[in-house]
C-alpha positions as CSV (number, residue, x, y, z in Angstrom):
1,X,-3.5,-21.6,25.1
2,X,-6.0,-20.4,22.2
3,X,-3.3,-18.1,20.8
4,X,-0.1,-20.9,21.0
5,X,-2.7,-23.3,19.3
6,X,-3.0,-20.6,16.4
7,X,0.1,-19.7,16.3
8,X,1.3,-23.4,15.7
9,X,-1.3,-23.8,13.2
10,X,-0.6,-21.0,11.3
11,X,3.3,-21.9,11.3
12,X,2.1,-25.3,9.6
13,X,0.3,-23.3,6.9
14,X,3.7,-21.5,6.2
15,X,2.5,-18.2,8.0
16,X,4.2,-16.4,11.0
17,X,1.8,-15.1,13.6
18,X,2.5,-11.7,15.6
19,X,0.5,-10.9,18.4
20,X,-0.6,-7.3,19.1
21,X,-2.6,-6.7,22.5
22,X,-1.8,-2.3,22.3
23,X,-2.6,0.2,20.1
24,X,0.9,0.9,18.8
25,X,1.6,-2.9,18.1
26,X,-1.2,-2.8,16.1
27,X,0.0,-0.2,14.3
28,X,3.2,-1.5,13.9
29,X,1.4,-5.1,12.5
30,X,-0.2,-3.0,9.4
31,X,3.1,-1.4,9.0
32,X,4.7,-4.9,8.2
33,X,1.9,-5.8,5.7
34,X,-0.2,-8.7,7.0
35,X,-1.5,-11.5,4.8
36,X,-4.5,-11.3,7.7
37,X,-5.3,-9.8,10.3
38,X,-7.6,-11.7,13.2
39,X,-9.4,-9.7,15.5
40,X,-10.6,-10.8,19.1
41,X,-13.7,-9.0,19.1
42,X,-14.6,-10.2,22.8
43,X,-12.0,-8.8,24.1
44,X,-11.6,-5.6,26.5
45,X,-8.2,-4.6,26.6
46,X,-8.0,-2.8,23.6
47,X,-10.4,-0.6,21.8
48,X,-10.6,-2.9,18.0
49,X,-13.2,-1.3,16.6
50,X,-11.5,2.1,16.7
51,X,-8.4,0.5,15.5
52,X,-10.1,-1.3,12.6
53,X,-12.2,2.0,11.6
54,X,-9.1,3.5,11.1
55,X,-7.1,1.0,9.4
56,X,-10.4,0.1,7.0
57,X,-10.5,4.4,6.5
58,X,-6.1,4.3,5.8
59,X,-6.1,3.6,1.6
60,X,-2.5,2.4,2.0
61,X,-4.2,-1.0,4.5
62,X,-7.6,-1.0,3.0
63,X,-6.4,-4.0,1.4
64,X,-5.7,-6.0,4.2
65,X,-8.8,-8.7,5.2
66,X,-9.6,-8.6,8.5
67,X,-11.9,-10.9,10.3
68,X,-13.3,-10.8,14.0
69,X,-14.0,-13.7,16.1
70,X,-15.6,-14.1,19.5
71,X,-16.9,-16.5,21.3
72,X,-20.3,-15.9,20.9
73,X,-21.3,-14.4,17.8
74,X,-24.5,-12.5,18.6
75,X,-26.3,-10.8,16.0
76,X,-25.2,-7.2,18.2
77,X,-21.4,-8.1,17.9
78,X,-21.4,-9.1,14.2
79,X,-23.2,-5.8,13.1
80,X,-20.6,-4.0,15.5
81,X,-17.5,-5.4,13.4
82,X,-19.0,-5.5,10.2
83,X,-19.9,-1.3,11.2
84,X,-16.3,-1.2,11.9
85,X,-14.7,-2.0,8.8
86,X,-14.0,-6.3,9.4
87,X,-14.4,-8.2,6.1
88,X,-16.4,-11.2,7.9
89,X,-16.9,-12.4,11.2
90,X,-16.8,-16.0,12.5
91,X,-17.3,-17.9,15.8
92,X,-14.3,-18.5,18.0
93,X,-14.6,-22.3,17.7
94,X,-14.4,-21.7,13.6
95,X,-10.7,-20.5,14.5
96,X,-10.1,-23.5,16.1
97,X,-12.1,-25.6,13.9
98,X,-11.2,-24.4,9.8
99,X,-8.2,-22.4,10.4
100,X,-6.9,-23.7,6.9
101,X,-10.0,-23.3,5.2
102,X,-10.1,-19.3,6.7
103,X,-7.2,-18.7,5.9
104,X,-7.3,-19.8,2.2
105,X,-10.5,-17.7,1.6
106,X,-9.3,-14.4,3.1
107,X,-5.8,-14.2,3.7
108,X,-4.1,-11.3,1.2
109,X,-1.5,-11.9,-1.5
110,X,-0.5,-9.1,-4.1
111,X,-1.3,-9.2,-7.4
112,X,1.9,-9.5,-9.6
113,X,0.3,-9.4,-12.8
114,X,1.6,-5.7,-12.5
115,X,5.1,-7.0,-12.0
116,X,5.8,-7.5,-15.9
117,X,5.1,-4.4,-16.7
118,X,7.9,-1.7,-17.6
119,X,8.6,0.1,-14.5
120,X,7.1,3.7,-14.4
121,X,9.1,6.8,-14.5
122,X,8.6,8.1,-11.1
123,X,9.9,4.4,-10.2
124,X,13.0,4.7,-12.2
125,X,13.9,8.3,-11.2
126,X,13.4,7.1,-7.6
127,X,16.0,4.3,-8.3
128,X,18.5,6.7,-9.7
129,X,18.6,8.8,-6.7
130,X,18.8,5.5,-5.0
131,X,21.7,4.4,-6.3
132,X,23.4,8.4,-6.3
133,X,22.9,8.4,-2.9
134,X,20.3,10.8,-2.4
135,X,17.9,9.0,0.0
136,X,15.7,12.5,0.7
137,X,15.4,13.0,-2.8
138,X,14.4,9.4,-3.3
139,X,11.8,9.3,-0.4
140,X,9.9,12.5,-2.1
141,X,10.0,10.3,-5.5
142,X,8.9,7.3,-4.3
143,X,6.4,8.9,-1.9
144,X,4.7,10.8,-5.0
145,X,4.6,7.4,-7.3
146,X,2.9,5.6,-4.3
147,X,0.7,7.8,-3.6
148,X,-0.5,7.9,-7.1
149,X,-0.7,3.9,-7.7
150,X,-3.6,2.7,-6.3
151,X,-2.5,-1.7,-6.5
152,X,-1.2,-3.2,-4.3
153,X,2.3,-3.3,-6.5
154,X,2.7,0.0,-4.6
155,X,3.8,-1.8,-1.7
156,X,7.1,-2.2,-3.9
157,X,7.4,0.9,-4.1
158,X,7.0,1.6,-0.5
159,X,9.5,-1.2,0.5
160,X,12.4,0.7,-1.6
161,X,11.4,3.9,-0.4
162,X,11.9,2.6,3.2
163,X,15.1,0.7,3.0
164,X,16.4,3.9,1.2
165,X,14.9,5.6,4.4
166,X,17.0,3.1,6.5
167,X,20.5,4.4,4.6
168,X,19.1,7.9,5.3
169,X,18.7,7.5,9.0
170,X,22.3,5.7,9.0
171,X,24.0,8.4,7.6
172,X,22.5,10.5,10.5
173,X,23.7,8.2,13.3
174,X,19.8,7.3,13.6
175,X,20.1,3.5,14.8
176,X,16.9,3.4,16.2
177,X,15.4,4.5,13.2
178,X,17.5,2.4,10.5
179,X,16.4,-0.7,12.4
180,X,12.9,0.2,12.9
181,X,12.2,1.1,8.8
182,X,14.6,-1.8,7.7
183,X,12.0,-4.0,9.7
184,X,8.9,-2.6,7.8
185,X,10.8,-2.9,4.6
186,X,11.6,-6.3,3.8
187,X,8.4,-7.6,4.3
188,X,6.6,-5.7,1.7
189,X,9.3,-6.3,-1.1
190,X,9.1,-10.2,0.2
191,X,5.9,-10.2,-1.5
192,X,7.6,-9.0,-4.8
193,X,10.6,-12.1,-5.1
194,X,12.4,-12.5,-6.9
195,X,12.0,-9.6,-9.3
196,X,9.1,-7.4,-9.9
197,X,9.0,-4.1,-12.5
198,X,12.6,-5.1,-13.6
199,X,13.8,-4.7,-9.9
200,X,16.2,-7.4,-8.5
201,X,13.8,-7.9,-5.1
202,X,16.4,-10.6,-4.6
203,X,19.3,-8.7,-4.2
204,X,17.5,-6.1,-2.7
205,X,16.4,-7.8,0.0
206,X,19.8,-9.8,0.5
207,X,21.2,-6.3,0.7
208,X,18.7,-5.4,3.2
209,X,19.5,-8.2,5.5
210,X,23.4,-7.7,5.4
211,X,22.6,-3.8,6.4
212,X,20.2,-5.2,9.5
213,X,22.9,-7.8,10.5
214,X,25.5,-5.5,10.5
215,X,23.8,-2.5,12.8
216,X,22.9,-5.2,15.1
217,X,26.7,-6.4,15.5
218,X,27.9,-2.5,16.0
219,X,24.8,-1.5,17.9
220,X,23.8,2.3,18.8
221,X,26.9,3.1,19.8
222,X,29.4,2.0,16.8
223,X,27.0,3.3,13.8
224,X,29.3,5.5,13.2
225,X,31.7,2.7,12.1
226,X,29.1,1.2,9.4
227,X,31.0,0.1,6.4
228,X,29.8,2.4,3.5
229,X,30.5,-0.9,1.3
230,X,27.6,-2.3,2.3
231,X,25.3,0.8,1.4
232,X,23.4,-0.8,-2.0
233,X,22.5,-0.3,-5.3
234,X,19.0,-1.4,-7.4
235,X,20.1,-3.8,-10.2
236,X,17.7,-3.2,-12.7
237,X,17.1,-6.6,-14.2
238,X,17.8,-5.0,-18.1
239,X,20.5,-3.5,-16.9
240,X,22.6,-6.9,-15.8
């Protein structure tokens, strides 16, 4: 009943909640780039502090608040999330209680100042191999760029890299794959609509969502009968 409450209350703030109760699914939350991420800390099933350690330790989610609740907050369990990497710790009933008010202090939005600058040339030659085709070649572009920007605008960077990841597994009869990347994808160029660094995000993203919809209609079976007409290009904004 706590977690529907949330859920609906986040929804009203214009928020989606995802619910992640194993290890993997809370891997897969960071992978889809969280505004915030609440943490039971009273709970048992799951080991959070390990999971926060290492998220707090990743640079590429170091950016993402997180904050543990519990229903008692003794001086012992907020010293054990705070050790663990959470950015602040609150009372269960706080949840409940300023939900809106948390949520406007800590959740995470990029910075897109960076977004009018001129887009870098690891960027650009990452695009070109983009729109050649050359998904592998792209990946190891993109890969090198990100790991060298230390914002957040990286997360662009990532979100291309991944939907070119997507195409890369489609060519291979991957469906699995395709679908799986395509999901981490468009969430991090969301953040980076409707252009960003001269990319069309738009389009991108529109792109992105005509690719999902139409593996889902042929299924593992029939990728091999993906229209290559749909495979995009990156519009860069100068260039239209």
């Amino acid at each position: 009943m706590f977690g529907a409450g949330i859920e609906a209350r986040l929804r009203s703030l214009g928020y989606q909640a995802v619910f992640a109760e194993t290890a993997p699914a809370f891997d897969a939350l960071l992978k889809a780039s969280p505004a915030l991420v609440l943490v039971n800390a009273g709970s048992t099933g799951i080991d959070w502090e390990h999971l926060v350690d290492l998220a707090k330790h990743e640079s590429q989610w170091r950016h993402v608040p997180i904050v543990a609740y519990g229903p008692h907050v003794d001086l012992a369990l907020r010293q054990r999330a705070l050790a663990a990497g959470c950015d602040a710790v609150v009372a269960r009933a706080a949840i409940a209680a300023r939900l809106p008010t948390l949520v406007k202090k800590w959740a995470w939005e990029p910075d897109l100042g960076p977004c009018h600058e001129s887009p870098p040339p690891g960027l650009l030659r990452g695009i070109q191999e983009f729109n050649r085709g050359e998904y592998f070649e792209c990946h190891e572009t993109l890969e090198a760029a990100w790991r060298q920007e230390e914002r957040p605008i990286r997360l662009l960077y990532q979100g291309i890299l991944q939907v070119g990841v997507a195409l890369y597994h489609i060519r291979r009869g991957n469906w699995p794959g395709a679908m799986k990347v395509l999901a981490r994808a468009t969430p991090k160029l969301a953040h980076f609509v409707p252009d960003c660094m001269g990319v069309d995000v738009d389009r991108l993203l529109a792109d992105a969502g005509r690719i999902a919809e139409h593996l889902k209609r042929l299924g593992p079976e029939r990728i091999g009968d993906f229209d290559p007409a749909l495979f995009p290009t990156i519009r860069l904004m100068a260039d239209s």
